[in-house]
MARLUM-232996 format. One line per field, with one value per residue (C-alpha): residue number from 1; x, y, z. Coordinates in steps of 0.05 Angstrom, whole numbers, m for minus. Example, Ala and Ser with C-alpha at 12.3 -4.5 7.8 and 13.67 -1.06 7.14 Angstrom:
REM residues 2
num c(1	2)
x c(246	273)
y c(m90	m21)
z c(156	143)
***
This chain:
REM residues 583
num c(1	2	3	4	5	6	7	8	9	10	11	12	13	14	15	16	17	18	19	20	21	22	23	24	25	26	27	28	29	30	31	32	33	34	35	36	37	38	39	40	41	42	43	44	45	46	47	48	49	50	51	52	53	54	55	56	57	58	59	60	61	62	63	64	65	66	67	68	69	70	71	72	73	74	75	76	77	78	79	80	81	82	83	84	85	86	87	88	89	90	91	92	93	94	95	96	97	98	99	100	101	102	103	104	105	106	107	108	109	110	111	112	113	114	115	116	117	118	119	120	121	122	123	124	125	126	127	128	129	130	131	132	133	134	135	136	137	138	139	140	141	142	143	144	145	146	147	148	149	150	151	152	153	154	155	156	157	158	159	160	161	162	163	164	165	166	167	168	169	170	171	172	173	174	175	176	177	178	179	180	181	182	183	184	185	186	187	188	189	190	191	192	193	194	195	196	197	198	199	200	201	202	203	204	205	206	207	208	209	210	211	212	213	214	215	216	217	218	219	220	221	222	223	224	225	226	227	228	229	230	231	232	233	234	235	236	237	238	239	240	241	242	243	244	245	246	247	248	249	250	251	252	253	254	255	256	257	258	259	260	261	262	263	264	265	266	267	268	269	270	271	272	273	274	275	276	277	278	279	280	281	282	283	284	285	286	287	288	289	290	291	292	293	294	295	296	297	298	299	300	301	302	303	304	305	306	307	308	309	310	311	312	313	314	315	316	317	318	319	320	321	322	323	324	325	326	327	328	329	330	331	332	333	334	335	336	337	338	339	340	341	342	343	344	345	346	347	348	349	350	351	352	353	354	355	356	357	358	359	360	361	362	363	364	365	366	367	368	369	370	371	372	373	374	375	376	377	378	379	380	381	382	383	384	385	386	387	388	389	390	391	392	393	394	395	396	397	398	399	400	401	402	403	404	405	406	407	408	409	410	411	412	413	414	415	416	417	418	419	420	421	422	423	424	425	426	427	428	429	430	431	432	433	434	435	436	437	438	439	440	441	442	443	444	445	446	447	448	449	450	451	452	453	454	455	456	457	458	459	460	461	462	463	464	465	466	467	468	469	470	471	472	473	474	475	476	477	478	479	480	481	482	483	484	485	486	487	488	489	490	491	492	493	494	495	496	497	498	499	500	501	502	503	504	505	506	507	508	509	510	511	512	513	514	515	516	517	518	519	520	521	522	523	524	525	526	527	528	529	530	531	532	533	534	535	536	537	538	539	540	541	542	543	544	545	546	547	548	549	550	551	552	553	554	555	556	557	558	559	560	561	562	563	564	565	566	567	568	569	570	571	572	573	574	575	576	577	578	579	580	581	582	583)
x c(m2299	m2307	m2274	m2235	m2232	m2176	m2180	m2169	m2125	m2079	m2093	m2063	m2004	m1978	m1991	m1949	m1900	m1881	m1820	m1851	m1840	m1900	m1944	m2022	m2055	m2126	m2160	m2237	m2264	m2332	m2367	m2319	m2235	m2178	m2114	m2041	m1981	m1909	m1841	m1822	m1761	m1746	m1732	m1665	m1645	m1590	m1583	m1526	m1527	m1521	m1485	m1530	m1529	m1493	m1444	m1424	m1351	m1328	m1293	m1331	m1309	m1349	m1340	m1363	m1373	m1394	m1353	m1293	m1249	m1308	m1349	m1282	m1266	m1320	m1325	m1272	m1268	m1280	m1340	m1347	m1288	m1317	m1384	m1390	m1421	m1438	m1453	m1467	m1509	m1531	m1546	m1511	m1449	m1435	m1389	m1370	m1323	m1382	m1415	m1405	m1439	m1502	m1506	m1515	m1562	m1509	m1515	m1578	m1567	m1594	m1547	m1485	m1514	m1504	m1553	m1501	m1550	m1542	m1473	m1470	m1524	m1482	m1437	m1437	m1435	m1454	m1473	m1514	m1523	m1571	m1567	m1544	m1491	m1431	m1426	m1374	m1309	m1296	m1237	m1216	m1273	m1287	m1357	m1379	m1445	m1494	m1556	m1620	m1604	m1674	m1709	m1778	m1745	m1803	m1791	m1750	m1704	m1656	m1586	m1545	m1481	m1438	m1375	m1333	m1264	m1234	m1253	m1251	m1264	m1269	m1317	m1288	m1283	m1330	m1320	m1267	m1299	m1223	m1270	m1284	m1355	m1415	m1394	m1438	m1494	m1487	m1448	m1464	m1416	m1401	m1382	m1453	m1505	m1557	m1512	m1500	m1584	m1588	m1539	m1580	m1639	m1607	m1578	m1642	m1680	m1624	m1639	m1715	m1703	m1668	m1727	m1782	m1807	m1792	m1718	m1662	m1605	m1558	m1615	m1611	m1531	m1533	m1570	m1540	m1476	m1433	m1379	m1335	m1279	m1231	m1187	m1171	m1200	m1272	m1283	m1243	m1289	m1354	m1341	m1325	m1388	m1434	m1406	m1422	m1492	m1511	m1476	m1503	m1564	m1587	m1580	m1633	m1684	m1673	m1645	m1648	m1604	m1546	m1504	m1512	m1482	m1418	m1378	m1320	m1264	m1229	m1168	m1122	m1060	m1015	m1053	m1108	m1097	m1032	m1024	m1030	m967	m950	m973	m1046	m1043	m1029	m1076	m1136	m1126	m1119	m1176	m1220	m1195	m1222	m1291	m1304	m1290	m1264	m1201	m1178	m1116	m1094	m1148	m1170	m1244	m1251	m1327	m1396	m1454	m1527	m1512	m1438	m1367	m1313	m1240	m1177	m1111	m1054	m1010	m1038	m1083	m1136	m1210	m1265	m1338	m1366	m1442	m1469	m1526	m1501	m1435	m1397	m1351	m1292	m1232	m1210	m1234	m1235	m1240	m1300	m1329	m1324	m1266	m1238	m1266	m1226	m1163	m1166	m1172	m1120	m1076	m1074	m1107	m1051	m1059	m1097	m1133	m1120	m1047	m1040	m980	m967	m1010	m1071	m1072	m1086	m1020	m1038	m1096	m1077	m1144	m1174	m1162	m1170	m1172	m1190	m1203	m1201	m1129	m1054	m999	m943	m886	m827	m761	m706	m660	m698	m695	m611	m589	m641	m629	m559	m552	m599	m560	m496	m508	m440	m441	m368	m394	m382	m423	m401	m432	m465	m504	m526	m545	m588	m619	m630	m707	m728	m702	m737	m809	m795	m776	m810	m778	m712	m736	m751	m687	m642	m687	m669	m601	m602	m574	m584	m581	m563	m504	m474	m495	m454	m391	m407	m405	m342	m307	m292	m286	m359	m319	m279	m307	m351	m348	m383	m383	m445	m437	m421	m481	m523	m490	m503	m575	m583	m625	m676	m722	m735	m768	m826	m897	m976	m1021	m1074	m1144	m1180	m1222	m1164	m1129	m1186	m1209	m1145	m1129	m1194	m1178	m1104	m1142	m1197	m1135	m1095	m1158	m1172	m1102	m1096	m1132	m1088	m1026	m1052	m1003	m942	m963	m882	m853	m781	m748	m762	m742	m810	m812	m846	m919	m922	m954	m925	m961	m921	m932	m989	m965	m1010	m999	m1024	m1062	m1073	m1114	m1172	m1184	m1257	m1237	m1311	m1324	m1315	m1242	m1204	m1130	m1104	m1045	m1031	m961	m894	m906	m959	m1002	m1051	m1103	m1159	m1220	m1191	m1173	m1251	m1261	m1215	m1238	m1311	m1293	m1251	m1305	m1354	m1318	m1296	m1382	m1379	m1441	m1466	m1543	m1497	m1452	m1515	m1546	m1488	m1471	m1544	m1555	m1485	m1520	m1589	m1549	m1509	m1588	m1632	m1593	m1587	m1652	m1661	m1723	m1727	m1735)
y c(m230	m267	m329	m349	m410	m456	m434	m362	m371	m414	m350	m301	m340	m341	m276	m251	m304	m300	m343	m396	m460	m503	m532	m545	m601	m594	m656	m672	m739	m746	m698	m684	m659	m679	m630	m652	m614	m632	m589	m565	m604	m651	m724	m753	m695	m689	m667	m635	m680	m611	m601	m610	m548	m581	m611	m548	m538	m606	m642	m685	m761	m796	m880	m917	m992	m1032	m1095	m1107	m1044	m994	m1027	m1042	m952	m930	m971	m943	m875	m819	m794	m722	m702	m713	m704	m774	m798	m880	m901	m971	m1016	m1067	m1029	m1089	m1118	m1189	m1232	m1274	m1328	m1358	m1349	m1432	m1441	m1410	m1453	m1505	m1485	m1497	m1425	m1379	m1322	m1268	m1290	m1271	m1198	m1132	m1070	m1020	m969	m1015	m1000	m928	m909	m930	m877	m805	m754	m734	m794	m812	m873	m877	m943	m925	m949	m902	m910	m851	m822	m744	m741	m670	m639	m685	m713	m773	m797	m840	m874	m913	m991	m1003	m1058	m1016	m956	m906	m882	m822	m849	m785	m781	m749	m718	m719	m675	m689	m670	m739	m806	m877	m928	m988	m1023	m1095	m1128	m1177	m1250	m1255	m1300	m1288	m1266	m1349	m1356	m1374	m1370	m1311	m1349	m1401	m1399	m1389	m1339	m1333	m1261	m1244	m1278	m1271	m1321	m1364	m1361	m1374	m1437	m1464	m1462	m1493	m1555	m1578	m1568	m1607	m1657	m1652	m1655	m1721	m1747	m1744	m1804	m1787	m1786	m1840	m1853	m1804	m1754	m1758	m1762	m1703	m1666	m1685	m1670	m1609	m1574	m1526	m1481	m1461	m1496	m1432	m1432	m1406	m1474	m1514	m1499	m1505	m1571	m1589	m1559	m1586	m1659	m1655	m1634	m1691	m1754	m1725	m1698	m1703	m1773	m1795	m1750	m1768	m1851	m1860	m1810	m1836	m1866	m1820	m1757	m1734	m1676	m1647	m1602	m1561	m1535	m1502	m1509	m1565	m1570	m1536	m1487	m1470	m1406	m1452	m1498	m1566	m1602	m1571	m1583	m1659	m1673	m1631	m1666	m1747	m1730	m1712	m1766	m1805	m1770	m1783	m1715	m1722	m1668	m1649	m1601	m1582	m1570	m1498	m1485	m1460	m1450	m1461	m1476	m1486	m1560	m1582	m1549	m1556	m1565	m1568	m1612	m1565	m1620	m1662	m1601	m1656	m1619	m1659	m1644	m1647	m1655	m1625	m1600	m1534	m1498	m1455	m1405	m1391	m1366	m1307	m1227	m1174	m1099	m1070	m1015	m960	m977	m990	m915	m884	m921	m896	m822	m819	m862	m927	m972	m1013	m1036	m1094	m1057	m991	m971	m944	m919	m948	m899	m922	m867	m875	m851	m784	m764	m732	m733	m806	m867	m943	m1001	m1080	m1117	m1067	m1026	m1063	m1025	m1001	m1023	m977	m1007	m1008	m1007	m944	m897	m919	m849	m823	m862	m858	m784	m783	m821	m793	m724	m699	m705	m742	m791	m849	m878	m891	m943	m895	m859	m927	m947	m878	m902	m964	m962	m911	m961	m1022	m984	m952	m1013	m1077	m1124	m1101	m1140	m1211	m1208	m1198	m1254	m1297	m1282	m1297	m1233	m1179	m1118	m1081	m1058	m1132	m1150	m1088	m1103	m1177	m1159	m1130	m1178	m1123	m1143	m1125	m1086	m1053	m969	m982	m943	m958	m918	m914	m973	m1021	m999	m1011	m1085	m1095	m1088	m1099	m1174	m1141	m1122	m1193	m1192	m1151	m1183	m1165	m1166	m1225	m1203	m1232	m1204	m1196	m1153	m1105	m1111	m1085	m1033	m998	m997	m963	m910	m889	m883	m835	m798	m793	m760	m718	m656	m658	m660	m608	m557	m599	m647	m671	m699	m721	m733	m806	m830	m814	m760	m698	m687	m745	m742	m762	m821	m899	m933	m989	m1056	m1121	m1169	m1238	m1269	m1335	m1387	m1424	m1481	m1528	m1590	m1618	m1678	m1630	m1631	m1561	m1538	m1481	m1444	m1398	m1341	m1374	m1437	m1469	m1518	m1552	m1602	m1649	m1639	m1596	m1542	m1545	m1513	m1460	m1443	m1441	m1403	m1355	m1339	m1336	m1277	m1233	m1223	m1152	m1148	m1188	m1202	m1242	m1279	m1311	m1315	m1360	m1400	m1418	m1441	m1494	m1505	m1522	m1564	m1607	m1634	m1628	m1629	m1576	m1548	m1581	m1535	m1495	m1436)
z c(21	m41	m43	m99	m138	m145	m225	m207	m162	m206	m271	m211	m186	m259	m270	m208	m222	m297	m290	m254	m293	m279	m329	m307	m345	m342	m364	m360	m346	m354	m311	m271	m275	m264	m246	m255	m252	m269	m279	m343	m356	m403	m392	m368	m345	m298	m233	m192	m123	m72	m2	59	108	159	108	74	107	105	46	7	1	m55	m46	m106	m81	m15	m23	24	10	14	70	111	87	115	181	197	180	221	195	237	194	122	85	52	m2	m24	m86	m102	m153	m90	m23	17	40	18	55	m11	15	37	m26	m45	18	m2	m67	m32	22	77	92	73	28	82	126	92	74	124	94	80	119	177	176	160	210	269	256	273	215	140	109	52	10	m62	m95	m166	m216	m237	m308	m317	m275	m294	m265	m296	m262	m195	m219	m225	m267	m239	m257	m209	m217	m190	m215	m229	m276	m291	m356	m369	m306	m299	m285	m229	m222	m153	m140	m98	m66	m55	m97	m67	m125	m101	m146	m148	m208	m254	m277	m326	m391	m438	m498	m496	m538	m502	m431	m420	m451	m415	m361	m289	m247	m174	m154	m118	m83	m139	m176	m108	m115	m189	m179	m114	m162	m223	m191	m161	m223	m258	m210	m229	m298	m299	m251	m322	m344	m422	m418	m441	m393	m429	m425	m347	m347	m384	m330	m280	m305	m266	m304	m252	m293	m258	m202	m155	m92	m121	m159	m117	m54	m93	m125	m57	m22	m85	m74	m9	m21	m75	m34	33	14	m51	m65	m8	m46	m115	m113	m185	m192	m142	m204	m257	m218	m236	m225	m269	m249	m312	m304	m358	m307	m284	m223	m173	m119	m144	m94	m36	m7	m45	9	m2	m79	m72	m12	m44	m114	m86	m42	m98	m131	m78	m76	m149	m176	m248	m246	m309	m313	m377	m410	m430	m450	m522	m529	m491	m520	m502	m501	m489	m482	m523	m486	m516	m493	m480	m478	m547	m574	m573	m583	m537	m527	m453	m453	m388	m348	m316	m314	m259	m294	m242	m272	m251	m256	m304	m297	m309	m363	m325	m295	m364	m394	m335	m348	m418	m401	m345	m398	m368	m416	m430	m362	m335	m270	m245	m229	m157	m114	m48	m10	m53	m90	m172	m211	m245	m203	m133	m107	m138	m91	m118	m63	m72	m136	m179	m174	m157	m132	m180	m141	m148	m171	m131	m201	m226	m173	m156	m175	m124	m71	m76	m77	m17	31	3	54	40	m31	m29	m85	m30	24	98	128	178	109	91	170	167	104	113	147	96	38	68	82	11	m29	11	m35	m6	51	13	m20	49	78	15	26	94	102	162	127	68	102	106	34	11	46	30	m46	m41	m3	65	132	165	214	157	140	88	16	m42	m106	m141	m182	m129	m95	m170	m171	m98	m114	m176	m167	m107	m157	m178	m109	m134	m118	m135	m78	m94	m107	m47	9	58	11	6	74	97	45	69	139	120	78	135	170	123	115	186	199	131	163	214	163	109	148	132	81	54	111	128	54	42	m34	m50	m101	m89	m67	m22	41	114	116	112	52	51	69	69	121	102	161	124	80	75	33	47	16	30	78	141	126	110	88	126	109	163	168	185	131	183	143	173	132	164	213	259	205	192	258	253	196	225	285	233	187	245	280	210	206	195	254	301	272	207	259	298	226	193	262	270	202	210	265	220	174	224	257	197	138	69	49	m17	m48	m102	m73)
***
């Protein structure tokens, strides 16, 4: 039997298989050959992301995002039910409040960071991750477009497209600079632990700047001058945690540089930490006071440059330049591109982050979830859906209500409408039932009947009542876990997916409306000394609010290996001090 070559063999296979799109690149080298083969398709081409086998009958949740909301979604979703999908530009979760930590080398970087496939492979199921960026939301057609964020991108880098069935964005949000010039230039951010990193690194090199013999005193105060913006909780803790680290640290290292130091707080507000209690605001701003931290409120950044920035008095409209040696931009978020794109096509783009309604679910697009930092919940008025409401709880159309139609009302109001609640705990009043006969002056005892426009002026001031959820890790973290939920029962409920009739339009599903319960706040006021604001106006500021808050932020680690990680390196600290290297 003769046997054939490789060159034959290769002229026979394309004869047989005409359609067979390979190209063979013969190229000689020297003596000898070399054989290459590639497909025939162009580059950046894009590919259709495919069911696996086992996959195939199962609905497909795509979840763009592995900060708080998506990490805390799909921990807790039941992942037999669904085939998922995860999509993110970093393949880790970050626990961020500790983020001011790291810049300081209290707490290591690694420490704070779960791999997301640490967290998926625990769980039973379809699951797949690919470490990509969405740069475009089809919602019209369930796709979304993705590109590789690796660092190494081979050129010609192609594209893929994912369907899906259900969407969970939950992409956070970015730094928000106001359009001010030069902050991107020149400004350093702290949203994710690269910039934690990048400000570690910057503030000992400012140190080692002002340490070179060739420079004049105001060289040297230059350098190791530290502009924070922003007085929320962000730039309050990290002024806090960097003052720390130069007076208890830095300063034995670098002794010329003890009385040149100084830290400056901008703030365009009246004061810092204005979400917190009084009592916080005044001890956090006379203990800074006390700690050498130069606090300016009022004053509202108008450009950065390479050099200085420029602040303007928003009582006088004074201008003032404020030489420095490294900025921390801290002001607040913005939404980002392709979060903005999608707003525009689904017609939201008046709107500063995507509009959901209370089950989480984007307005306009009934199979699109947003969750965390980048969505807020369109809170229903009470005063626009009166007519509604009314009619439902008038059963016998009589055009009055009893007070047993309002009593049989009353929970479905309060779970539909939770400023109902605020404004009857304002009032000091029980129930809607006594505000209504309180409003027109009837003995509680006394039938109750109310036309519809007693009912209107009754409550006509709830709506004032109407609050945004904050955008902060315990937000997100809980939104999440109420999604997993609804999508771990929705199978169950595709039978009967309306429910009892609840002042909810139609289409709804059975499930109760998302409601945040706030667990508390932290504020690290530096010098092992803490605010706490904890439910039921509990305020607590000093030393031992430090160790709650340890012991707090300690056990929300989303694993164990990051809890050992993060209590071993206070540990580090408290016997050998902050790592002060450039590393």
């Amino acid at each position: 039997m003769r046997i054939l070559s490789f060159y034959e063999r290769a002229s026979r296979a394309f004869k047989d298989y005409p359609s067979l799109s390979k190209i063979l690149v013969v190229a000689t080298v020297g003596g000898g050959g070399l054989v290459a083969y590639s497909d025939a398709k162009p580059h950046n081409a894009v590919n259709v992301v495919e069911s696996s086998p086992t996959a195939a009958n199962k609905k497909r949740v795509v979840v763009l995002g592995t900060g708080w909301a998506g990490t805390s979604f799909l921990k807790n979703l039941d992942s037999a039910t669904y085939d998922v999908h995860v999509i993110s530009p970093r393949n880790y979760f970050a626990f961020t409040p500790l983020l001011p930590s790291v810049t300081c080398g209290t707490v290591e970087a690694r420490s704070v960071v779960e791999p997301i496939r640490n967290i998926i492979r625990k769980k039973d199921g379809d699951y797949s991750f690919w470490e990509a960026e969405c740069f475009k939301i089809d919602g019209k057609n369930k796709k979304v477009h993705c590109r590789p964020v690796q660092r190494e991108s081979p050129e010609g880098k192609e594209e893929f497209i994912v369907d899906y069935d259900y969407l969970v964005v939950a992409m956070g949000a970015r730094s928000n600079t106001f359009n001010t010039p030069g902050v991107e230039e020149n400004c350093h951010f702290l949203k994710e632990v690269e910039d934690a990193q990048k400000i570690r690194r910057n503030v000992i090199d400012c140190f080692e700047k002002s340490c070179l013999p060739n420079l004049s005193e105001d060289e040297r105060k230059k350098h190791l001058h530290f502009v924070v913006v922003g007085g929320g909780p962000t730039g309050v803790e990290f002024s806090a945690a960097l003052h720390d680290f130069i007076s208890e640290d830095l300063v034995k290292l670098y002794p010329t540089a003890k009385d040149l130091v100084k830290i400056t707080l901008l703030e365009a507000g009246d004061h810092i930490l204005t979400m917190f209690d009084k009592r916080i605001t005044a001890f956090a701003e006379e203990k800074f006071q006390r700690d050498g931290i130069n606090l300016k409120t009022g004053s509202m950044v108008v450009k950065v440059t390479d050099k200085d920035i420029c602040t303007k008095d928003r009582g006088t409209g004074e201008i003032s330049s404020i030489p420095y040696g490294m900025v921390v931009w801290s002001t607040g978020i913005g939404t980002r591109p392709v979060v903005t794109d999608f707003m525009k096509q689904i017609g939201q783009s008046n709107r500063r982050v995507l509009a959901t309604d209370e089950w989480l679910r984007v307005e306009g697009c009934d199979s699109i979830y947003a969750l965390g930092d980048c969505a807020t919940i369109n809170q229903r008025k009470v005063m626009e859906d009166i007519s509604a409401i009314f009619n439902k709880a008038d059963k016998d159309q009589s055009g009055t209500l009893t007070t047993k139609e309002f009593q049989d009302a009353l929970d479905d109001i309060c779970e539909r409408y939770p400023q109902v609640e605020l404004y009857l705990k304002d009032k000091q009043v029980k129930n809607i039932v006594d505000l209504l006969k309180d409003s027109k002056g009837n003995d509680k005892k006394e039938t109750l009947e109310m036309v519809i426009e007693g009912f209107k002026s009754a409550l006509s001031q709830v709506d004032s009542k109407v609050k945004f959820l904050p955008a902060t890790a315990q937000v997100a973290a809980q939104q999440g876990k109420y999604l997993a939920r609804c999508f771990n029962e929705m199978e169950e409920r595709t039978k009967n997916p309306e429910g009892p009739p609840r002042f909810r339009g139609v289409g709804r599903h059975r499930f109760h409306p998302f409601r945040y319960r706030h667990l508390g706040q932290f504020a690290p006021l530096g010098g092992e000394q803490t605010a706490a604001q904890l439910p039921g106006d509990w305020v607590s500021i000093g030393h031992s609010s430090q160790w709650i808050w340890y012991s707090v932020y300690a056990s929300k680690q989303v694993s164990w290996r990051t809890r050992m990680l993060v209590v071993s390196d206070w540990g580090r600290r408290f016997i050998f001090g902050r790592d002060s290297s450039g590393i």
